[in-house]
C-alpha positions in Angstrom: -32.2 -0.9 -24.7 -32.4 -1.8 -28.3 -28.4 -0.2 -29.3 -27.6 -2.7 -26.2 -28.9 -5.5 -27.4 -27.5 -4.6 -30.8 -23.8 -4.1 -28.9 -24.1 -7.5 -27.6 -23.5 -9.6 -30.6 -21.0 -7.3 -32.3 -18.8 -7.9 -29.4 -19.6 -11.9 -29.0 -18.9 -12.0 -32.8 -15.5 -10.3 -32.2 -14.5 -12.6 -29.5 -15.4 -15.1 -32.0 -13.0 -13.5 -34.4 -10.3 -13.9 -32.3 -10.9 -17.4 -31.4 -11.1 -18.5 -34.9 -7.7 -16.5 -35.6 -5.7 -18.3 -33.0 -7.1 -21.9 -34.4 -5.7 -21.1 -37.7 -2.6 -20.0 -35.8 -2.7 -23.6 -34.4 -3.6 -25.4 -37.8 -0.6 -23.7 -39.4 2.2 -24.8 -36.7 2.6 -21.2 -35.6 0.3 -21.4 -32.1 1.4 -18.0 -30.2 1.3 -20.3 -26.7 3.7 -22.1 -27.2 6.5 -19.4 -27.8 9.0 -20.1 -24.7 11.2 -17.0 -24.6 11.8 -13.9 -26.6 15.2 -11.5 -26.2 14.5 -8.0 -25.3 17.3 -5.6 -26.3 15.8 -2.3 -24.5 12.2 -0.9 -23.5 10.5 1.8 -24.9 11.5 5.3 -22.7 15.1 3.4 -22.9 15.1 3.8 -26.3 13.9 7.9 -26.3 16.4 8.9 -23.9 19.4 7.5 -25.8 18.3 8.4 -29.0 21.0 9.8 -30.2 23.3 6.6 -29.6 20.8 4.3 -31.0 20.0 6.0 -34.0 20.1 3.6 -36.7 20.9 0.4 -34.4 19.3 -2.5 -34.7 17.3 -3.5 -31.1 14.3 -5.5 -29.6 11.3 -4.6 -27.9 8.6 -6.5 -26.7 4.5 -5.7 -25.5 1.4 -5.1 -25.5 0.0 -3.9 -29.2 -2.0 -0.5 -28.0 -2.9 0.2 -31.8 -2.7 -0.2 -35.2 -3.3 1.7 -38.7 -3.0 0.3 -41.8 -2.4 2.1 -45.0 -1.9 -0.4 -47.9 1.5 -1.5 -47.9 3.0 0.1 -44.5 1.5 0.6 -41.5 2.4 2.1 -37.5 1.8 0.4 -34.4 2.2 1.3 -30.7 3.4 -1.0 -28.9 3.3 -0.5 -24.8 5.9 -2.1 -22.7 6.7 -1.4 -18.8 8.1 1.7 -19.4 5.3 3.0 -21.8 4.9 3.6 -25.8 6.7 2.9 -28.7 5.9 3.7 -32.0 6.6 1.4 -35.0 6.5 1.7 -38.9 5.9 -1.3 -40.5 6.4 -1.8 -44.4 5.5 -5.0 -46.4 9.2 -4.1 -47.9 10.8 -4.7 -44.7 8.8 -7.7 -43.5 7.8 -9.2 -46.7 4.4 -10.6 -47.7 3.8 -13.2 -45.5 5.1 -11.5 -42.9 3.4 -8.3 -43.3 0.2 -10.1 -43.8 0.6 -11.7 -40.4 1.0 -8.3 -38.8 -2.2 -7.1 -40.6 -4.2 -10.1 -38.6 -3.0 -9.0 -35.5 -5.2 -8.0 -32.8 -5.1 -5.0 -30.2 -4.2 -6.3 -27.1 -1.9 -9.2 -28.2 1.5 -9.3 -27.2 4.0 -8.8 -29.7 8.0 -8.7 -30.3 9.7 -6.2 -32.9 12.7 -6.7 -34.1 14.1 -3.1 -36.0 16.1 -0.2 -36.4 15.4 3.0 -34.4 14.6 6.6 -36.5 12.4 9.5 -36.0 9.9 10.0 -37.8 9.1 13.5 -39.8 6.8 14.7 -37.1 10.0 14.2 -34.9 8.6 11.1 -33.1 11.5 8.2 -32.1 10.0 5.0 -33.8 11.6 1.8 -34.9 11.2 0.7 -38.4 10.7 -2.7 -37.9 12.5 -5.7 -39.4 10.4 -8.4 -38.4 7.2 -8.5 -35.8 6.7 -12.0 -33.7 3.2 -12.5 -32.4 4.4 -13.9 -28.2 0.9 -14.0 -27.0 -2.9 -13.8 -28.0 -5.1 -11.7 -27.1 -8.8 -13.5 -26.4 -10.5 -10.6 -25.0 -11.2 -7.2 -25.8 -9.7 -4.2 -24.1 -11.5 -0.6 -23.5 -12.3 1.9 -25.8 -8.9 3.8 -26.2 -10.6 7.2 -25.8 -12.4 6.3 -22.4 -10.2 3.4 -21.0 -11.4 1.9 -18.1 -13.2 4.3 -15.6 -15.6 1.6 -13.6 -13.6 2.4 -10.2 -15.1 -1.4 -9.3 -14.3 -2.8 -12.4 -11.1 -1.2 -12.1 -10.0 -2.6 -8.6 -11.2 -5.9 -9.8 -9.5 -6.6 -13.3 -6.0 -4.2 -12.1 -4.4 -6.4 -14.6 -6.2 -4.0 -17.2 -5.9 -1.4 -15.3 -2.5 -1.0 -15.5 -2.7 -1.6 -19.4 -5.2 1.2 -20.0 -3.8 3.9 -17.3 -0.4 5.1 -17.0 -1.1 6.5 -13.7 -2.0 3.7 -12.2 1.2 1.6 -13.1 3.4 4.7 -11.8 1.4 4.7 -8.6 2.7 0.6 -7.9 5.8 1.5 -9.5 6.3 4.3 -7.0 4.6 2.6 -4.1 7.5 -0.6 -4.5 10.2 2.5 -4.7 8.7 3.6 -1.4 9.2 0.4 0.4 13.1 -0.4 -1.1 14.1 3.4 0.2 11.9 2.6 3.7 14.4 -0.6 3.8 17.6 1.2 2.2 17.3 3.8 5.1 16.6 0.8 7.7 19.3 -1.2 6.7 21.9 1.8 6.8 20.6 2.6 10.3 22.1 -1.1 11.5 18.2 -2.6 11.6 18.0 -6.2 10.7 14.5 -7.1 8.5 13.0 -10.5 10.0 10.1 -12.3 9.4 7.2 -13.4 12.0 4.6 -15.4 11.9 0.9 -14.5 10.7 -1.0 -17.7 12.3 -1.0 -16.7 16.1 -2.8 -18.3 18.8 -2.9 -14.6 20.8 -3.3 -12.0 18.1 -2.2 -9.1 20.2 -0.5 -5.6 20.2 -3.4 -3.6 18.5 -6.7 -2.6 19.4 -8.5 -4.5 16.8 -11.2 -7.5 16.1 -9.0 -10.6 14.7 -9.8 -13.0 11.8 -10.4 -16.4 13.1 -9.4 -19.5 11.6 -8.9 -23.6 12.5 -6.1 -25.3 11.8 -7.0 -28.9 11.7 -3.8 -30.5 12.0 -3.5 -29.4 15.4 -7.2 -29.4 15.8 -6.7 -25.8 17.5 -8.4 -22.7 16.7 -5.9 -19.8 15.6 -6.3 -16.0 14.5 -4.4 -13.6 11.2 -2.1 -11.3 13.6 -3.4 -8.0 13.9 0.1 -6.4 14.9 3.7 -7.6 14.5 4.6 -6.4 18.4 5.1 -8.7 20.4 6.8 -11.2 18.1 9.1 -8.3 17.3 9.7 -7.2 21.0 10.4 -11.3 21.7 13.3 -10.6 19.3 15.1 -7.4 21.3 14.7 -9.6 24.5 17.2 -12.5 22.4 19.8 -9.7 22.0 19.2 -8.6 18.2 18.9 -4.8 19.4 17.2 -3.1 16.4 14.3 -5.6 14.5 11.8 -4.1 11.8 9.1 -6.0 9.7 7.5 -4.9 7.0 4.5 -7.0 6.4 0.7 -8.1 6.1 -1.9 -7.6 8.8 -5.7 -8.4 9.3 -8.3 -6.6 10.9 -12.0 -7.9 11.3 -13.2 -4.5 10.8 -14.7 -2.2 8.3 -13.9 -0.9 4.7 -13.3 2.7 3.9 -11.3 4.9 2.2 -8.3 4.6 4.3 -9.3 1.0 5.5 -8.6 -2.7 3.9 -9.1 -5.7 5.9 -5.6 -6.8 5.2 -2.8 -4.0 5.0 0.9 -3.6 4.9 2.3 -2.7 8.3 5.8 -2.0 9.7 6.9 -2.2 13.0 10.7 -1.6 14.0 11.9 -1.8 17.7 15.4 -0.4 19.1 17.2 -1.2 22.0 18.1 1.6 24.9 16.1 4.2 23.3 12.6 5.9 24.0 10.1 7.4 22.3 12.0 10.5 21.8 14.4 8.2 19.7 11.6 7.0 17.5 10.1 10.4 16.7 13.7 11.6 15.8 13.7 8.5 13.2 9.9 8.9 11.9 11.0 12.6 11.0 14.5 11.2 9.4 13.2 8.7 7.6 9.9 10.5 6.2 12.0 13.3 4.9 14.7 10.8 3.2 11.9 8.7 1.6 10.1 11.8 -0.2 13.5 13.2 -1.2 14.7 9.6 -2.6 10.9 9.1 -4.7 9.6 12.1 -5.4 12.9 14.3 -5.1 11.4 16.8 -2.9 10.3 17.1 0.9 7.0 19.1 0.1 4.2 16.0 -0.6 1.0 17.9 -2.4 -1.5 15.9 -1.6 -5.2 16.4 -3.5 -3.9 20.1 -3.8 -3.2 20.4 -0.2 0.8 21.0 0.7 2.4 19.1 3.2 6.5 20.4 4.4 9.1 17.9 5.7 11.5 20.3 5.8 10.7 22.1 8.8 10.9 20.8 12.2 7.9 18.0 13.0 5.7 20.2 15.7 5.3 18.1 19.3 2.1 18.4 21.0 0.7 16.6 24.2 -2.7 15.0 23.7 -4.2 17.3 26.7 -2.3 20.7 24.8 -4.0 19.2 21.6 -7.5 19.0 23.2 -7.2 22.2 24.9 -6.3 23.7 21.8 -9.0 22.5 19.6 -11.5 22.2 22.2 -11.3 24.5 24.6 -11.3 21.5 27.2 -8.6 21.3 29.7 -8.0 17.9 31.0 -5.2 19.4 33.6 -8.2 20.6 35.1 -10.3 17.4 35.3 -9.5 15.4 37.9 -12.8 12.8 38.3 -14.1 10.7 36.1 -17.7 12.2 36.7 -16.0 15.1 35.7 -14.9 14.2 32.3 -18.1 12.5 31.5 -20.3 16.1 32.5 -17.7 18.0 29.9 -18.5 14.7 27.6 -22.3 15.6 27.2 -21.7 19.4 27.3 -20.1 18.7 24.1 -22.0 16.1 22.8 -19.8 13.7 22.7 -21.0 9.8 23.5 -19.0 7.9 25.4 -19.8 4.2 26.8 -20.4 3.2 30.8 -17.1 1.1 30.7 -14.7 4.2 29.3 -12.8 6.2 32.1 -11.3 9.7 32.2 -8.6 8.8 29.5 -11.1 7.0 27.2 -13.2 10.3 26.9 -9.9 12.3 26.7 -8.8 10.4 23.4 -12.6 10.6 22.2 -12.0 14.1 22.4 -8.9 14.3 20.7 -10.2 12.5 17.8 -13.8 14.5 17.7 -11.7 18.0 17.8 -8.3 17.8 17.1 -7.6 15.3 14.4 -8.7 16.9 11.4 -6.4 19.4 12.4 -3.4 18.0 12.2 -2.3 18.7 8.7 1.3 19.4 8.8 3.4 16.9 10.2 2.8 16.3 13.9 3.8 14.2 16.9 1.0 13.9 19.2 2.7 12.7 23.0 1.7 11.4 26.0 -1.3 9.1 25.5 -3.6 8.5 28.5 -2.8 4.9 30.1 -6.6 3.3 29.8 -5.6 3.4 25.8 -2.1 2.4 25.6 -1.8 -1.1 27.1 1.4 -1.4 26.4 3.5 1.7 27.1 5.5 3.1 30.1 3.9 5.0 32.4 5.2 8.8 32.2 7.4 8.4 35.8 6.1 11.8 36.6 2.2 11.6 35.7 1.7 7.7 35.5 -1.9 8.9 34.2 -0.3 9.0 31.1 2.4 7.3 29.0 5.3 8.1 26.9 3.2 7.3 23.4 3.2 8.8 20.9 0.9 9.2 17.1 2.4 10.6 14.0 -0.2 12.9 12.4 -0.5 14.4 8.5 -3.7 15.4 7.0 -5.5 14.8 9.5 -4.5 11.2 9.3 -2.7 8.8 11.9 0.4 7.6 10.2 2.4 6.1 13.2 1.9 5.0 16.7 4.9 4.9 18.8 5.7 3.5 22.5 8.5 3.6 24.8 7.6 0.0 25.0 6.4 -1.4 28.9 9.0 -4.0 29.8 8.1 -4.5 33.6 6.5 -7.8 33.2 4.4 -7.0 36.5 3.1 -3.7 35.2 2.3 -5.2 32.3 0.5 -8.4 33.5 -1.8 -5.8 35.2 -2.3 -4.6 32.4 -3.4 -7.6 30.8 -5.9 -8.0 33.3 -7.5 -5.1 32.9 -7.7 -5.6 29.0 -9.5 -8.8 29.5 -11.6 -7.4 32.1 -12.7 -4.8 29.2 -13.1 -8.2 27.0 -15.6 -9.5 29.3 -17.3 -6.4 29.1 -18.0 -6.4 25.7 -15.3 -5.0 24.0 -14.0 -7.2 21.1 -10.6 -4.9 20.5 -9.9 -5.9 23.7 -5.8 -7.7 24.3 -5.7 -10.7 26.0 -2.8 -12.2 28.6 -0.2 -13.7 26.1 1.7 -16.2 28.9 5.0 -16.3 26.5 5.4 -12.7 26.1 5.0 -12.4 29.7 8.0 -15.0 30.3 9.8 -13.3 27.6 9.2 -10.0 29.6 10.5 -11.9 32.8 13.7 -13.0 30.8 14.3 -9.3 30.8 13.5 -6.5 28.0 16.2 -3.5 27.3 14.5 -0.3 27.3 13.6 -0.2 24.3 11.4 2.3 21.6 9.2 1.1 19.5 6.9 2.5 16.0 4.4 1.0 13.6 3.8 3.0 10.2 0.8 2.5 7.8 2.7 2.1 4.7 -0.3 2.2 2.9 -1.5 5.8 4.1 2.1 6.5 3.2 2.0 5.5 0.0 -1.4 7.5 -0.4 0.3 10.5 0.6 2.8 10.2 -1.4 1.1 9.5 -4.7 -2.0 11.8 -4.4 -3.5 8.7 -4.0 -7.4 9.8 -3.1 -8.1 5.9 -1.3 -6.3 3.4 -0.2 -7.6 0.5 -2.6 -6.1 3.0 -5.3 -2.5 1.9 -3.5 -3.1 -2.0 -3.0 -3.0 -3.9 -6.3 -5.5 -6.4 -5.7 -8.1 -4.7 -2.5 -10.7 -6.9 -0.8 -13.7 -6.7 -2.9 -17.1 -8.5 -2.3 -17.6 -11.4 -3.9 -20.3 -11.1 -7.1 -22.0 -14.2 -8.0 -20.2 -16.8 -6.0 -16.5 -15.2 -7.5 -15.0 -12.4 -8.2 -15.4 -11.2 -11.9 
């Protein structure tokens, strides 16, 4: 308790330091705030690979001063920029003595320009021997200890601005995630899909099984929800004629927070005329195998040491073969739904008075068989009482033509061939709000303009959503999904975040 106490004015006294550094910045017309630009010839990993054509040329570089050592009348500094470090030798020859003395006041963190000529050093490091060294922006706070940077995973999630200053990793994880999402769009756009944008304020947030934020809008005095899905916006689109739709974008669920859960996520959803669901698994497997080749150059993802092949064929498995498999529970053979719920507690597993036969089926499926599902799998034919708003398989109409893309034991797609019988599907309303009025608060309701749109007449049409977030975690190693969003829902401490 006493060191801490100690610690406590050291670092107010630094702070202070700094402070008083920028007001003599100020006094002497040279106040760092009020530079307006600064001319960046090349970063710093630009510089290392084309070494041998820059040797000796004069360039720029500008960022974040990482360190310092000074040795009388020369010094090095490394100075971090978006691609990483750069090393510098300064000499009071090169800058003279004012300007070398300016350089000696500089702080660790501040933002700096170098203006000099590229070399190695004897130890064979690239530097740049600099010419002159412009202070951009000061530094008012102090950053980590170099040695232990910053490890408070909450601290970390709540100041990612240093974050990304103090660990590489992290800034190749956001660099990598926005190379993700380009390729996702590359391979879209090539494929004759047009990106559009719909609305997040909805009056009827449905097309998921989820709880909805709720908001009022007092312009219109109405009460409105955050979307929860980008469906039946998207499907609204392929009944006006454009064919093949996708949306990449933000989504709100009034649910819990976990490891693979944010309140707000990135979701896509993509819908294509005259296909099936047959047509979307061929284009999950496509387009998963051409993203990890295009980022990480290779379609084997290793993911916390466990491997993960593109390359082979995606495996296809009913929900029933899936249960069967990993259960030991045929639900061929269950016909009633007294029936299921005997097999139900002989294998302990709760269900709730309002779920029927297909309900318990899919809380089987994800008691036994989820964790399972490692490699890359298709999981088909989804019980009706769970998928709302998929087309009956014409030869079992217990079950749909659904599908949910599986890897590490993780759902990474849901796909439908999408219901467009607008009588089916009003029944199917009704029964969702019947299971609303029963206490379930995932529950869809009856959206009357989707309806009429479905009336207008939908194409046959197929129809995905990805988590581009679980994507993203796979594809970086990344251990939760707050480690893939740059700024996750945190609880607020002390009336703000700090």
């Amino acid at each position: 308790m006493a060191q801490q106490q100690k610690k406590e004015p050291d670092q107010s006294q630094l702070l202070k330091v700094r402070r008083e550094k920028l007001v003599q910045l100020q006094e002497e017309g040279k106040d760092p705030f009020q530079i307006m630009k600064y001319d960046v010839s090349h970063h710093s990993q630009e510089i290392k690979d084309t070494f041998n054509v820059l040797e000796g040329q004069s360039v720029s570089i500008a960022g974040r001063l990482m360190s310092k050592r000074v040795m009388g009348k020369a010094s090095f500094c490394h100075v971090q920029d978006l691609q990483g470090t750069i090393q510098s030798y300064v000499a009071r020859d090169s800058l003279g003595e004012e300007g070398y003395k300016a350089f000696k006041k500089l702080d660790i963190g501040d933002i700096v320009g170098i203006v000099g000529k590229v070399f190695k050093t004897k130890t064979g490091e690239i530097s740049l021997h600099a010419d002159q060294v412009s202070l951009l922006s000061k530094s008012l706070q102090i950053l980590p200890e170099k040695f232990h940077g910053l490890t408070n995973t909450d601290l970390r999630y709540r100041q990612r601005y240093v974050d990304l200053i103090m660990n590489p990793d992290v800034k190749d994880t956001f660099i990598k995630r926005s190379k993700i999402i380009s390729t996702i769009r590359r391979y879209l756009d090539a494929q004759g899909f047009m990106e559009v944008e719909t609305p997040m304020l909805v009056s009827n947030a449905g097309g998921a099984a989820a709880r909805p934020f709720e908001t009022h809008f007092n312009a219109l005095d109405e009460d409105l929800k955050l979307r929860i899905s980008l469906e039946l916006y998207l499907k609204r689109l392929i009944v006006g004629g454009l064919e093949r739709v996708y949306e990449i974008g933000r989504v709100f669920r009034n649910e819990g927070l976990d490891t693979r859960h944010n309140p707000e996520f990135t979701l896509m959803e993509l819908y294509q005329a005259y296909t099936d669901y047959h047509g979307m698994m061929d284009l999950t497997e496509n387009l998963y195998r051409y993203v990890a080749q295009e980022v990480l150059g290779t379609t084997t993802i290793v993911y916390q040491g466990v491997e993960m092949d593109l390359s082979k064929p995606f495996e296809r498995i009913t929900m029933v073969e899936a249960v069967k498999k990993y259960a030991g529970v045929d639900f061929d053979m269950i016909q009633t739904l007294e029936e299921a719920q005997a097999v139900a507690k002989e294998h302990h597993v709760e269900y709730e008075e309002r779920h029927k036969k297909g309900d318990i089926l899919s809380l089987f499926f994800e008691e036994f068989a989820e964790k399972h599902l490692v490699q890359p799998t298709f999981v088909m034919d989804h019980p009706i009482e769970i998928s709302p708003l998929t087309k009956k398989k014409p030869e079992n109409p217990e079950y749909t033509e659904r599908f949910e893309f599986f890897m590490n034991g993780w759902e990474m797609a849901n796909a439908y061939s999408e219901l467009n019988d607008p009588i089916d599907q009003r029944e199917r309303f009704k029964a969702q709000e019947e299971l609303l009025a029963q206490g379930d608060e995932e529950a869809n309701t009856t959206d009357e303009d989707f309806m009429n749109a479905l009336e207008i007449g939908m194409p046959p049409t197929g129809g995905i959503g990805f988590g581009i977030d679980r994507m993203c975690m796979l594809m970086t190693d990344s251990a939760a999904i707050r480690d893939v969003l740059l700024f996750p829902t945190m609880k607020t401490l002390g009336g703000k975040d700090q």
